[in-house]
VMD Tcl script that builds the backbone (N, CA, C; Angstrom):
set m [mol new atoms 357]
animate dup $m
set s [atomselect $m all]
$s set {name element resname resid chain x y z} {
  {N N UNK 1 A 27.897 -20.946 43.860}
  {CA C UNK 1 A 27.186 -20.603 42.644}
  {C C UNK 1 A 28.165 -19.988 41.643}
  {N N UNK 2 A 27.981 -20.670 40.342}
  {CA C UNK 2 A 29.299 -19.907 39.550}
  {C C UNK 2 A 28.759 -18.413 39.203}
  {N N UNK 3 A 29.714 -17.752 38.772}
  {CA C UNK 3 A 29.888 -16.572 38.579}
  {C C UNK 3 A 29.202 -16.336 36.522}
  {N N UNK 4 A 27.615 -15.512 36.794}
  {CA C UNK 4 A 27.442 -15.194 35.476}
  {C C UNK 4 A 28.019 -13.693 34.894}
  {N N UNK 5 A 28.378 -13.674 33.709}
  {CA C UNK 5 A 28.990 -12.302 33.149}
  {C C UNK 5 A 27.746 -11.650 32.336}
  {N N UNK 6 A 26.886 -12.122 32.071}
  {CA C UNK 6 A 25.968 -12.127 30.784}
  {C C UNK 6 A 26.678 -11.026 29.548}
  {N N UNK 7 A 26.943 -11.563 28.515}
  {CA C UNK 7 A 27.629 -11.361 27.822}
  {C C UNK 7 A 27.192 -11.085 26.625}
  {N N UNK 8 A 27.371 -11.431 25.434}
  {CA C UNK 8 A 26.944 -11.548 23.671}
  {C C UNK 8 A 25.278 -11.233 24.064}
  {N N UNK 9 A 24.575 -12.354 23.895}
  {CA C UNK 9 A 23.003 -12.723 24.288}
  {C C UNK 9 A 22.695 -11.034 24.810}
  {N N UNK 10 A 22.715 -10.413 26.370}
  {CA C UNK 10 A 22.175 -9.493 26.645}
  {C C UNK 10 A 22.451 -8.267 26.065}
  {N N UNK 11 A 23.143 -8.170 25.614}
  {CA C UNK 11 A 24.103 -7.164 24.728}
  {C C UNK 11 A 23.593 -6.941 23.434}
  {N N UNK 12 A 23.272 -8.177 22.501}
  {CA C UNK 12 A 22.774 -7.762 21.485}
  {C C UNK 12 A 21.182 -7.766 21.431}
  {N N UNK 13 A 20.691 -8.419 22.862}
  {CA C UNK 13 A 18.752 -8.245 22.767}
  {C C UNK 13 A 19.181 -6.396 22.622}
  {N N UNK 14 A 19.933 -5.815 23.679}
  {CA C UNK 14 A 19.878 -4.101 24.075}
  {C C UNK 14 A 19.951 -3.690 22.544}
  {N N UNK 15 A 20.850 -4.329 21.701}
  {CA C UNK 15 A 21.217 -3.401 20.870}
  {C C UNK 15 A 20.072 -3.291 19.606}
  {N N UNK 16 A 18.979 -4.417 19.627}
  {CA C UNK 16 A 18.187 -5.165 18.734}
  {C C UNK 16 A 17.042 -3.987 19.272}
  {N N UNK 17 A 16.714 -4.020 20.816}
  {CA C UNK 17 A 15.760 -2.539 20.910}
  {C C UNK 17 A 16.244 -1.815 20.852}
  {N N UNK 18 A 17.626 -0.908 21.098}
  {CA C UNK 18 A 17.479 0.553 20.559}
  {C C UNK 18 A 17.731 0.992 19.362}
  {N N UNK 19 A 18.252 -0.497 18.849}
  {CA C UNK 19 A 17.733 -0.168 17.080}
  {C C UNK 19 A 16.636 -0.029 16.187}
  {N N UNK 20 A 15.723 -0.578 17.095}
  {CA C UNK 20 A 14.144 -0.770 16.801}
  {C C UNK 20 A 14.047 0.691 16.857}
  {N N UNK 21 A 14.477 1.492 18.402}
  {CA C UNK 21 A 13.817 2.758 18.763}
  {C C UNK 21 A 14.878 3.843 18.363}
  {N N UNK 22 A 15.003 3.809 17.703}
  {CA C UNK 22 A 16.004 4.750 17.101}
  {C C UNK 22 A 15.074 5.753 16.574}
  {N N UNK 23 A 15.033 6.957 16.869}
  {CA C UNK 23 A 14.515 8.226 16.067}
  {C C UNK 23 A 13.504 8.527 17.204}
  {N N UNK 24 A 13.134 7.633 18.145}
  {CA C UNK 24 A 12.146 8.018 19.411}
  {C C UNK 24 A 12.562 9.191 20.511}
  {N N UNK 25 A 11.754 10.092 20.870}
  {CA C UNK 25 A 11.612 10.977 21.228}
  {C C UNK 25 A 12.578 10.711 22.788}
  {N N UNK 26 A 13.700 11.868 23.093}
  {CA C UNK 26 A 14.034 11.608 24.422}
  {C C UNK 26 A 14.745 10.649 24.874}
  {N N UNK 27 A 14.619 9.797 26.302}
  {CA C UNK 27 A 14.655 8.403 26.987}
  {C C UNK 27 A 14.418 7.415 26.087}
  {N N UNK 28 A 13.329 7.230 25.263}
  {CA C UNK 28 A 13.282 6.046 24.285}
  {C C UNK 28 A 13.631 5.502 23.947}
  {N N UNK 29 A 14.525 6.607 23.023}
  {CA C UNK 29 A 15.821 5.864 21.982}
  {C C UNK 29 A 17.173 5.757 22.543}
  {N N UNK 30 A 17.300 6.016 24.060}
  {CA C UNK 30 A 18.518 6.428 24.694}
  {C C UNK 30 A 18.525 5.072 25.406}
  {N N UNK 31 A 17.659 5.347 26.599}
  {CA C UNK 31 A 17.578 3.937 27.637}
  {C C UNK 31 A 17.096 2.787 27.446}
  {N N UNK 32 A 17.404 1.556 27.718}
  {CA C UNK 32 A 17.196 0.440 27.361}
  {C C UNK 32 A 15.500 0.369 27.956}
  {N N UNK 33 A 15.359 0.693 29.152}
  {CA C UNK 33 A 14.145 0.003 29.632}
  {C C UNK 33 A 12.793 0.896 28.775}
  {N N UNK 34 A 13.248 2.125 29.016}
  {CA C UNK 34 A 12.162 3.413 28.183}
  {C C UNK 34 A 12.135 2.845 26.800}
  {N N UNK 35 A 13.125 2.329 25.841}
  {CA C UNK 35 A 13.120 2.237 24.758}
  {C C UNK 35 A 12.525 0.733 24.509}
  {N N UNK 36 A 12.362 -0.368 25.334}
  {CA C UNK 36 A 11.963 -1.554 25.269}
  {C C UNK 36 A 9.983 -1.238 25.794}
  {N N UNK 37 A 9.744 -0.397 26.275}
  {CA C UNK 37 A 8.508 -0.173 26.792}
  {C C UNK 37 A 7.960 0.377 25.150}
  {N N UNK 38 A 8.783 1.432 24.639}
  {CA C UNK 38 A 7.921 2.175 23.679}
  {C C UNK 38 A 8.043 0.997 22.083}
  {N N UNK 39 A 8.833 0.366 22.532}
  {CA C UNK 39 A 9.474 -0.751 21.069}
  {C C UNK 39 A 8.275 -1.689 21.189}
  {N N UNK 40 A 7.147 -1.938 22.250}
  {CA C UNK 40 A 6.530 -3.186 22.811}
  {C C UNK 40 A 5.105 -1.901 22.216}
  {N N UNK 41 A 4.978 -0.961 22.672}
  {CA C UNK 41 A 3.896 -0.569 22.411}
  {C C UNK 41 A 3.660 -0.388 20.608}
  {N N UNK 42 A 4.902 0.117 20.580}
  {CA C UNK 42 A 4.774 0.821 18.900}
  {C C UNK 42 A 4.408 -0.474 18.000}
  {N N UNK 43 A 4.817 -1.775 18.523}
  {CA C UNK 43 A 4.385 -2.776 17.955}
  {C C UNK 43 A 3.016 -3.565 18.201}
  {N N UNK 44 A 2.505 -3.233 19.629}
  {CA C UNK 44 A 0.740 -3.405 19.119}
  {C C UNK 44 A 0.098 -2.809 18.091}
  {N N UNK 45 A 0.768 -1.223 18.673}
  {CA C UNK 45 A 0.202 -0.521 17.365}
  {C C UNK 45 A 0.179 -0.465 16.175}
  {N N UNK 46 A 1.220 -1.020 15.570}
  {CA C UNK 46 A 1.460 -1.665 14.113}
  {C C UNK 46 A 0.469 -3.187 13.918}
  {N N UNK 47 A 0.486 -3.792 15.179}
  {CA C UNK 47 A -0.557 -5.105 14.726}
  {C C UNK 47 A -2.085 -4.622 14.468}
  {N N UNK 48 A -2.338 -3.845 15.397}
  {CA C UNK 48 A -3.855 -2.874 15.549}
  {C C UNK 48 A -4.013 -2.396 14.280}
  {N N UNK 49 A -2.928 -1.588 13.713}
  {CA C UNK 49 A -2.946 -0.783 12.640}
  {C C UNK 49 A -3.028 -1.506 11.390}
  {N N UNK 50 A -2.499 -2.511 11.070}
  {CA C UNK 50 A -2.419 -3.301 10.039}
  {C C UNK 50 A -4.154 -4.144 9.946}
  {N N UNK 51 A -4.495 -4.185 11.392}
  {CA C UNK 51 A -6.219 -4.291 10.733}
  {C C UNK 51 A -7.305 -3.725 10.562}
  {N N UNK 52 A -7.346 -2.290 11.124}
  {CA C UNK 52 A -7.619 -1.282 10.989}
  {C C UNK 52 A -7.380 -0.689 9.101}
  {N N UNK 53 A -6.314 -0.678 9.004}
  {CA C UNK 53 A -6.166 -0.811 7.365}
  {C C UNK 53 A -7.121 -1.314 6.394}
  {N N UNK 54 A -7.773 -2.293 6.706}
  {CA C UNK 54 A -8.367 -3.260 5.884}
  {C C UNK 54 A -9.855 -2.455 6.137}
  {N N UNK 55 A -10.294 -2.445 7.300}
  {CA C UNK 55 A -11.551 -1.600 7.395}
  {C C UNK 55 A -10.979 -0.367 6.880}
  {N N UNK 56 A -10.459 0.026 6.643}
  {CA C UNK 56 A -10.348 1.806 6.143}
  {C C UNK 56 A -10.597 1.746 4.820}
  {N N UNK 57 A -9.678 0.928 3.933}
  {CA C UNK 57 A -9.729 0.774 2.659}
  {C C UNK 57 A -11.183 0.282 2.067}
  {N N UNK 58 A -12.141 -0.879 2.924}
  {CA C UNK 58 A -12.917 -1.098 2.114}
  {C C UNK 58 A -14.318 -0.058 2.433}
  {N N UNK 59 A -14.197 1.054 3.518}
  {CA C UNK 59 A -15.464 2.352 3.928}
  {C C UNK 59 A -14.734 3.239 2.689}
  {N N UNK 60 A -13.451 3.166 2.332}
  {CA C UNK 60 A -13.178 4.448 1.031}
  {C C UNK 60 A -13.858 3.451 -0.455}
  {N N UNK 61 A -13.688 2.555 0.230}
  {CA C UNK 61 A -14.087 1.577 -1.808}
  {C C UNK 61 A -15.355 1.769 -1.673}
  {N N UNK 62 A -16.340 1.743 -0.462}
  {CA C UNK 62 A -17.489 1.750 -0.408}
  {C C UNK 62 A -18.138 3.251 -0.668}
  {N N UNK 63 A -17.175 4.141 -0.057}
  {CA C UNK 63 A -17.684 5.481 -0.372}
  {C C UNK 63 A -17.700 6.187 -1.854}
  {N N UNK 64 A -16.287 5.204 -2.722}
  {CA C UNK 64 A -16.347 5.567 -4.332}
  {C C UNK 64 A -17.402 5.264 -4.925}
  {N N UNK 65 A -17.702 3.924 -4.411}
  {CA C UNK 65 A -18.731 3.014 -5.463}
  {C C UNK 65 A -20.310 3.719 -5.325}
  {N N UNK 66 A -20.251 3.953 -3.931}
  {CA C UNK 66 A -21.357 5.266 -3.860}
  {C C UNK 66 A -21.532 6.253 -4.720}
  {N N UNK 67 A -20.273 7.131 -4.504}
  {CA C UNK 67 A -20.212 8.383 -5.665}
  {C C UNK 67 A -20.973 7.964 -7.236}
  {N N UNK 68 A -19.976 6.581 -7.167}
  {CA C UNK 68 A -20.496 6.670 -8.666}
  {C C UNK 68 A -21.917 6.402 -8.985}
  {N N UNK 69 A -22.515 5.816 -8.182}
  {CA C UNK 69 A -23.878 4.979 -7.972}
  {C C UNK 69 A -24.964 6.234 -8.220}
  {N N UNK 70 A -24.553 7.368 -7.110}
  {CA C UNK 70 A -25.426 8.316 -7.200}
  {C C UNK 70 A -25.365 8.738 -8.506}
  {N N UNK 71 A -23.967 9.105 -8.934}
  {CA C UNK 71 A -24.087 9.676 -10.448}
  {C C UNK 71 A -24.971 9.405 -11.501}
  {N N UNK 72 A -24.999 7.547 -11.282}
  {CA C UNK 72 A -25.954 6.827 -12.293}
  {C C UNK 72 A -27.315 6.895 -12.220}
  {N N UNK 73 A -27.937 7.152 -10.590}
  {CA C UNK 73 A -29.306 7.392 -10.547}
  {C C UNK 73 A -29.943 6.054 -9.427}
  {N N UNK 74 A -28.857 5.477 -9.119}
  {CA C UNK 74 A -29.060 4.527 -7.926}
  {C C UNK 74 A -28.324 4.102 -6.666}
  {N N UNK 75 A -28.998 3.995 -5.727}
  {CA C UNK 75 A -28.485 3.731 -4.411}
  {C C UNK 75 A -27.618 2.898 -4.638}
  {N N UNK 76 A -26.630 2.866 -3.295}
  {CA C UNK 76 A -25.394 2.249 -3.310}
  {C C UNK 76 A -25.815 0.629 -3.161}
  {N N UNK 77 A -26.932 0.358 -1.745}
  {CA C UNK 77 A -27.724 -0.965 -1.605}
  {C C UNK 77 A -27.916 -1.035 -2.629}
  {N N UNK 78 A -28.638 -0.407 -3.551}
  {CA C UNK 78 A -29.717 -1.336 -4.601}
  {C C UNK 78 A -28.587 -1.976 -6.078}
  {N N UNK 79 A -27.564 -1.097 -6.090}
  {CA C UNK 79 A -26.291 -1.530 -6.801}
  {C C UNK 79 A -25.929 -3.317 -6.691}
  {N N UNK 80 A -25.552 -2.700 -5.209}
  {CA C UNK 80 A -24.608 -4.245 -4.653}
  {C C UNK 80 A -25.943 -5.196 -4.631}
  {N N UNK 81 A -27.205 -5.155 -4.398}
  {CA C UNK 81 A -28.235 -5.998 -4.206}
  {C C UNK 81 A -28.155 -7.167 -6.057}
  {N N UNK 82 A -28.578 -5.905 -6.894}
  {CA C UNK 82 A -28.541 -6.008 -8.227}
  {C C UNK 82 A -27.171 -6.631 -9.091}
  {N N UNK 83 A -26.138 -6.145 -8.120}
  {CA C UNK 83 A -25.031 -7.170 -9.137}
  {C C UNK 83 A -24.900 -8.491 -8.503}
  {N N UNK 84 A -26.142 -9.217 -7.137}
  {CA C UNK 84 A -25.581 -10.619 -6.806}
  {C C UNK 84 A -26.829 -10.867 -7.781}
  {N N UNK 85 A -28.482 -10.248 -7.839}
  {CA C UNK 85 A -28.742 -11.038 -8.564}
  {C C UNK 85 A -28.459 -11.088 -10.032}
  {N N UNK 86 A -27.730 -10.403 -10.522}
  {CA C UNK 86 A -27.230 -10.941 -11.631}
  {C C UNK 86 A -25.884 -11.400 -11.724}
  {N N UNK 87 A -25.409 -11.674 -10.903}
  {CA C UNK 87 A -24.332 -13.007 -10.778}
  {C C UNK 87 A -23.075 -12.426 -10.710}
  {N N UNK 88 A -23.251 -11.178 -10.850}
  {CA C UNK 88 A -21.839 -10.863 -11.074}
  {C C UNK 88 A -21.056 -10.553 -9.776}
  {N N UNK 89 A -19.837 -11.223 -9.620}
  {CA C UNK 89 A -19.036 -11.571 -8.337}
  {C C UNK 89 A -17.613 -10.327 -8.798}
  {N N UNK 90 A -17.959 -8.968 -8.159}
  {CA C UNK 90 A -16.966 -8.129 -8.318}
  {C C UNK 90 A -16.493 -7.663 -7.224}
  {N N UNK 91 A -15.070 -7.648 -6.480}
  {CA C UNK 91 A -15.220 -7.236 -5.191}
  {C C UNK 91 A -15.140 -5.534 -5.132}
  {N N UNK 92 A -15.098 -5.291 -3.751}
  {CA C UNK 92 A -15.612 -3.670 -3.803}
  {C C UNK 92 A -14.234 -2.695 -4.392}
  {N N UNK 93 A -12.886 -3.864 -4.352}
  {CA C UNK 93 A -12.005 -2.709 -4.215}
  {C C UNK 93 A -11.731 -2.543 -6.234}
  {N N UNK 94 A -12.298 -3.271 -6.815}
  {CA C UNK 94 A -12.290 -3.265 -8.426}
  {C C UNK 94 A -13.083 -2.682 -8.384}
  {N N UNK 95 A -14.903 -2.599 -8.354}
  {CA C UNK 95 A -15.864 -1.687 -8.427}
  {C C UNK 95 A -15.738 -0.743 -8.297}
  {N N UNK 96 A -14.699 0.238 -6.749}
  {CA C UNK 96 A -14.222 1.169 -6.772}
  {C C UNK 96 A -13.230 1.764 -7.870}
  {N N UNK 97 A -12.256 1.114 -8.008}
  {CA C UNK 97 A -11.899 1.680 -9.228}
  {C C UNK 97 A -12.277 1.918 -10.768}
  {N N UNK 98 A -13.236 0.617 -10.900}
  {CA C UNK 98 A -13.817 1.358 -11.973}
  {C C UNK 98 A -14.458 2.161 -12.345}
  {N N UNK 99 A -15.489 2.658 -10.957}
  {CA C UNK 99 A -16.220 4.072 -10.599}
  {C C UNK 99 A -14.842 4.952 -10.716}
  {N N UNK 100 A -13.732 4.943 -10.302}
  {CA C UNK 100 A -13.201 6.537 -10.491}
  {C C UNK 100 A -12.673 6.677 -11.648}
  {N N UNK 101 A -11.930 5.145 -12.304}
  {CA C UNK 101 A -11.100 5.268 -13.962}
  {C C UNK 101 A -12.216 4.958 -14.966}
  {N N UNK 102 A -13.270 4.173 -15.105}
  {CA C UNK 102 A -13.803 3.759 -16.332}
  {C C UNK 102 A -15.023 3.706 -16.172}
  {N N UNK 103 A -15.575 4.633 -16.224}
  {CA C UNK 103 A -16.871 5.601 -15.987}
  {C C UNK 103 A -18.242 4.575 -16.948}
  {N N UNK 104 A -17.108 4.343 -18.289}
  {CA C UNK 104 A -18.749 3.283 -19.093}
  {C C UNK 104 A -18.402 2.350 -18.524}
  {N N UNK 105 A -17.223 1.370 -18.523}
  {CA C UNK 105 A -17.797 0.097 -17.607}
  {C C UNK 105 A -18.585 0.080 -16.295}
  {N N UNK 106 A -18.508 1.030 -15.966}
  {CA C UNK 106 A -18.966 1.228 -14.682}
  {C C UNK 106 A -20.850 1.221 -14.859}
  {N N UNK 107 A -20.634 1.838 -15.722}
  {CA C UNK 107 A -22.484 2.621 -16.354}
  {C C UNK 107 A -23.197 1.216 -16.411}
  {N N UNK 108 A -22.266 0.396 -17.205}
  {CA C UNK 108 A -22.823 -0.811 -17.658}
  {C C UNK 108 A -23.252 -1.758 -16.587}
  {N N UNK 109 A -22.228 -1.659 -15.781}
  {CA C UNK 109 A -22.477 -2.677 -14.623}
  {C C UNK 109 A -23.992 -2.012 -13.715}
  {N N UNK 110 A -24.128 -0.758 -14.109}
  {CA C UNK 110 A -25.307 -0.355 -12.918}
  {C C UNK 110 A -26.433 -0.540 -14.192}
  {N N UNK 111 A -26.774 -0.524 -15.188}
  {CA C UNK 111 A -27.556 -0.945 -16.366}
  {C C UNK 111 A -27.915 -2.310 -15.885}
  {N N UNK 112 A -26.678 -3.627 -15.585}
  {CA C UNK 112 A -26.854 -4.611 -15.056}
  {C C UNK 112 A -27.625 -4.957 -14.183}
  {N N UNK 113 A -27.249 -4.294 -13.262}
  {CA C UNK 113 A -27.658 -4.364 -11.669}
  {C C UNK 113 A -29.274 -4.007 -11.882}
  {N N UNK 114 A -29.867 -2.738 -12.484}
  {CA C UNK 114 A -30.770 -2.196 -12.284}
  {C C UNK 114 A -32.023 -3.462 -13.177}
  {N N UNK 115 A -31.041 -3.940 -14.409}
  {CA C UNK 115 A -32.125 -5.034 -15.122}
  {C C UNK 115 A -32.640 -5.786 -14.623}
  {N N UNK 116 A -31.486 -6.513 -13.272}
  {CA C UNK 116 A -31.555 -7.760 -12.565}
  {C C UNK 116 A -32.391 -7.441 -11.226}
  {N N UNK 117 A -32.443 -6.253 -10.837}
  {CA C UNK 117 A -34.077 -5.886 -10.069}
  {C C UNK 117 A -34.810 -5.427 -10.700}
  {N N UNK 118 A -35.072 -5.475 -11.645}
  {CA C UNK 118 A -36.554 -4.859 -12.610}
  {C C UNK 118 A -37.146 -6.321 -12.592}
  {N N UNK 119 A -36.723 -7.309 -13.480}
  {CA C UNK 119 A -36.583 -8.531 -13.675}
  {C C UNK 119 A -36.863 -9.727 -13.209}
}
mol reanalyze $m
mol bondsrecalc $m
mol representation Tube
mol addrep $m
């Protein structure tokens, strides 16, 4: 059986994780195997986290558009109910901001909403 050296290839996978784990606590960032265990986890957790993100952002857009809703004198449902039937296609993360920066567009759109269930 010839003789393997493993060479370049294993050498730079090592150097590719403890560059990943660099700044990790201890063994991590030191040993190859500790630092390939925590390099494997920290990266579910970044996949987990990156969709988790998306639900976070749209319970805070949902919680602005609330704020402002109450301000105006209507439920957050009866808002979003009222701007499909009047057609208007706004998603939550613009609605949210216009509840916190632009208070009359905002007024207007719940004026909208409220015509299009009277109506």
């Amino acid at each position: 059986m010839p003789r393997v050296k493993r060479g370049t290839h294993r050498v730079a996978k090592r150097r590719k994780t403890l560059k990943a784990a660099s700044g990790y606590f201890l063994t991590k960032s030191k040993l190859n195997q500790a630092a390939q265990e925590a390099v494997e986890k920290s990266l579910r957790y970044a996949y987990v986290g990156r969709r988790q993100k998306k639900r976070d952002f749209r319970s805070l857009w949902i919680v602005r558009i609330g704020a402002g809703c109450r301000q105006a004198g209507i439920s957050y449902s009866k808002f979003i109910a009222g701007l499909r039937k009047a057609g208007i296609e706004l998603n939550r993360k613009v609605l949210a901001q216009m509840a916190a920066d632009d208070e009359t567009s905002f007024r207007l759109l719940v004026e909208k909403a409220k015509a299009a269930l009277a109506g």
